[in-house]
N, C-alpha and C positions, 0 to 999 in steps of 0.2 A: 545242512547242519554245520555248524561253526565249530573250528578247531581251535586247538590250543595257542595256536599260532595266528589266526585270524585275528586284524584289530577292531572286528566289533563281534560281541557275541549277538545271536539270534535268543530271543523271548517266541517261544512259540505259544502263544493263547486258544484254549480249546474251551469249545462252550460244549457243556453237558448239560443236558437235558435229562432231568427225569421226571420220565414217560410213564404215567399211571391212568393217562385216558378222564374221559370226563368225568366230574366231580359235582354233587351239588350238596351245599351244606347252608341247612335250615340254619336260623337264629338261635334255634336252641342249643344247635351242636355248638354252635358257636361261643356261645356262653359257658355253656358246660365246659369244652377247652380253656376256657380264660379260667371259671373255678378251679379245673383239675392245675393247671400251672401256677396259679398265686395263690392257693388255699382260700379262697374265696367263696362268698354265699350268692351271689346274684341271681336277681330274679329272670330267667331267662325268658323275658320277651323284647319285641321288635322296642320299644322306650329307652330297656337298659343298652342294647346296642346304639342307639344315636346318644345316650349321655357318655357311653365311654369314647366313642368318637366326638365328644365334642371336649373328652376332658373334664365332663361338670361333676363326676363323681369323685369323692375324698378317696382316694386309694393310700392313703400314707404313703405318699413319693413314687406309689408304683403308677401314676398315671400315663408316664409317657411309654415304659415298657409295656402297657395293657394296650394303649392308642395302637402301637404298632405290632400285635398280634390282629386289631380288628379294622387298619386300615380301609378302607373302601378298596382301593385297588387290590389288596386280600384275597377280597370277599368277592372280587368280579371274575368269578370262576368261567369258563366251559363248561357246562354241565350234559350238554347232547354230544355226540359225534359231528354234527354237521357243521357244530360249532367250530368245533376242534379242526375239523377238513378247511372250514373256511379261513382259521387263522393258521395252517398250513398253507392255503392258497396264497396268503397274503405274505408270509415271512420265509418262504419257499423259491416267491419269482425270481427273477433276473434280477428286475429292477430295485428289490427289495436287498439281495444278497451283494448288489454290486454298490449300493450304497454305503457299504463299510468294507473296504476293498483291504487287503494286506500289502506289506513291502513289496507284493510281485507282483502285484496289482490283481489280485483272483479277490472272488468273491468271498463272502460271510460263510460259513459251516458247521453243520451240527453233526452231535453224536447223540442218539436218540438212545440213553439207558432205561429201556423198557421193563415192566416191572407186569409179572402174573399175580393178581388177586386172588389169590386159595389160599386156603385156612381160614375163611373167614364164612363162619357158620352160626352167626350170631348176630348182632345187626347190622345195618349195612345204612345209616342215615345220609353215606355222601352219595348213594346210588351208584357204586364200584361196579363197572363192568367186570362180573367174577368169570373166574376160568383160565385155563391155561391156554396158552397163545394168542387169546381174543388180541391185547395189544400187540403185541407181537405181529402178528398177522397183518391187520391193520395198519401196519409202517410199514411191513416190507411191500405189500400190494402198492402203495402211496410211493414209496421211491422207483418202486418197478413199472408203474403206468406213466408217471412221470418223467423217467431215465433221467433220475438225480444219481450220478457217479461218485459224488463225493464225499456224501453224508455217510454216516456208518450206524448200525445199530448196535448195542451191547446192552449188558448184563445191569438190573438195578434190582434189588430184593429188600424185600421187608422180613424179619423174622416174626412168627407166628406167637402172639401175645399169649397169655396166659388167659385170658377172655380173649377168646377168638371175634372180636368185635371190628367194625372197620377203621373205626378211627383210632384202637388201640396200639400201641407200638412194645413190641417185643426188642429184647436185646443178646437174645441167645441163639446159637447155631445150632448146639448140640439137640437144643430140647424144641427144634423146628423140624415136624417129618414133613414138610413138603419142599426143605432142601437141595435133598439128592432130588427127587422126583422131579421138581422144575426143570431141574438143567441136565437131566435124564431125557424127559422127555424132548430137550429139545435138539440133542444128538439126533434121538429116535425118530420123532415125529417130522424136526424141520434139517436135521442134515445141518445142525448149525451150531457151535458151540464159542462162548465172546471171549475176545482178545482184553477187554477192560471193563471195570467194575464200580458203582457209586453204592456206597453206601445206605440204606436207608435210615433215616433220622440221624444221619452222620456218625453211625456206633457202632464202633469195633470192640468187640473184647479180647480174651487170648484165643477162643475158641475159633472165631470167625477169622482172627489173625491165621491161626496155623492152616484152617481149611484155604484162605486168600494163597498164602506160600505154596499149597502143593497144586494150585488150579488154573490162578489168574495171575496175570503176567504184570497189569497194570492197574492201579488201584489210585481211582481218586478221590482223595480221602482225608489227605491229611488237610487242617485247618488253621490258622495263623491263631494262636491263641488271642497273639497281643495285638492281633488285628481286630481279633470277634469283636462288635459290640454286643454286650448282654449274653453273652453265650458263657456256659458254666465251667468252673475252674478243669482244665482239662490235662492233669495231674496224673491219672490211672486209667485202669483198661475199664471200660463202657464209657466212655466220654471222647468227644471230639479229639481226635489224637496226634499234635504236634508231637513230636518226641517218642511216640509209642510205637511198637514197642521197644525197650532200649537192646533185646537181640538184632544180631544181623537181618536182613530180611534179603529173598532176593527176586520179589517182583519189585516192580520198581515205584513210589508213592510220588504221587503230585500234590503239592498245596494246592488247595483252594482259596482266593480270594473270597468270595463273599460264595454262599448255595443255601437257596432260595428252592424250600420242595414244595412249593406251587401246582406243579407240573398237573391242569390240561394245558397252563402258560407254560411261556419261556422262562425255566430256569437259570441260573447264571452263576 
């Protein structure tokens, strides 16, 4: 760590990953997210999908913002496990990690914020491995058969929508009962409780703030407003939080450049 007196400061870069396991999402669902975010009518089949990837529909000026909700590379999910192991295998090696080496010359490194699927009792279109620990489990098995030393795993949560559906996203802490209980059971069950924390769908409100201050230490969270592209004015509490809140806080917040919740891919 570089001091005050040091004449170069250290930029230390952490890729976080969140970890939500495989995913598969039909064309419908997919449509249907492009409707629910631009007030749109689209017909959801496989046709409307290749016109808005090509662009040939009138969106009055939204067509680049809708292109890249349904980019191809989007849409090229993990959808099985195997999948998911195999592109562990691949961005896991040596060979793989020592191609983007740091100033000390060590490899690439992840922090896998793993996220448990509950609350969700109502549909499930992207095929969400539900339950608590499944992903969980499934990473620490993978770093422990492997003796990866470096990666770490931590805390990523979705709160519990008002329609318990799976591609729905909630924004409240208070009004989530499988809160406590996630990270209850995983004192209990796994002897394990996380040092850092990603946000899901990047939204903090006051509630989720004060619960962050008394739990977690590290929170990465905050967002470059005037970096985002297309991301919403991020002004008050439920929105991507530069600036938020204007109390003291004393975990400590990291900007993120760009996060990408992709995640059975590498997020960034």
């Amino acid at each position: 760590m570089a001091t005050a007196g040091d004449s170069e400061a250290v930029v230390y870069v952490v890729h976080c990953v969140d970890t939500e396991g495989p995913q598969y999402e039909p064309v419908e669902e997919t449509i249907d997210k492009v409707n629910n975010i631009f007030g749109l009518n689209l017909e959801e089949t496989e046709e409307t999908l290749a016109c808005l990837q090509d662009k040939a529909i009138d969106l009055d000026g939204d067509e680049e913002a809708v292109y890249k909700v349904v980019e191809p590379w989007r849409l090229d999910l993990n959808s099985t496990w195997d999948q998911v192991k195999d592109m562990l295998d691949e961005i896991t090696s040596e060979q793989f990690r020592n191609s983007y080496p740091d100033s000390s010359g060590n490899g690439w490194l992840y922090n896998w914020f793993c996220l448990d699927n509950v609350g969700i009792t109502g549909e499930n279109p992207q095929h969400r491995d539900l339950g608590h620990h499944n992903i969980f489990d499934r990473y620490r098995r993978y770093i422990d058969r492997n003796d990866i030393k470096r990666d770490t795993i931590q805390w990523h949560y979705h709160p519990t929508s008002l329609r318990p559906d799976g591609p729905r996203a909630g924004t409240t802490y208070i009004n989530s009962p499988d809160l406590y209980e996630t990270l209850a059971r995983k004192v209990v069950d796994r002897h394990w409780f996380p040092t850092a924390y990603r946000p899901g769908y990047h939204t903090e409100r006051p509630d989720s703030h004060w619960f962050l201050e008394q739990w977690i230490p590290f929170d990465y969270a905050n967002q470059s407003g005037a970096l985002a592209d297309d991301q919403p004015s991020a002004t008050g509490a439920g929105h991507p939080r530069p600036g938020f809140p204007t109390s003291p806080v004393t975990r400590t917040t990291r900007r993120l450049e760009t996060a990408t919740d992709t995640s059975p891919g590498v997020s960034t």
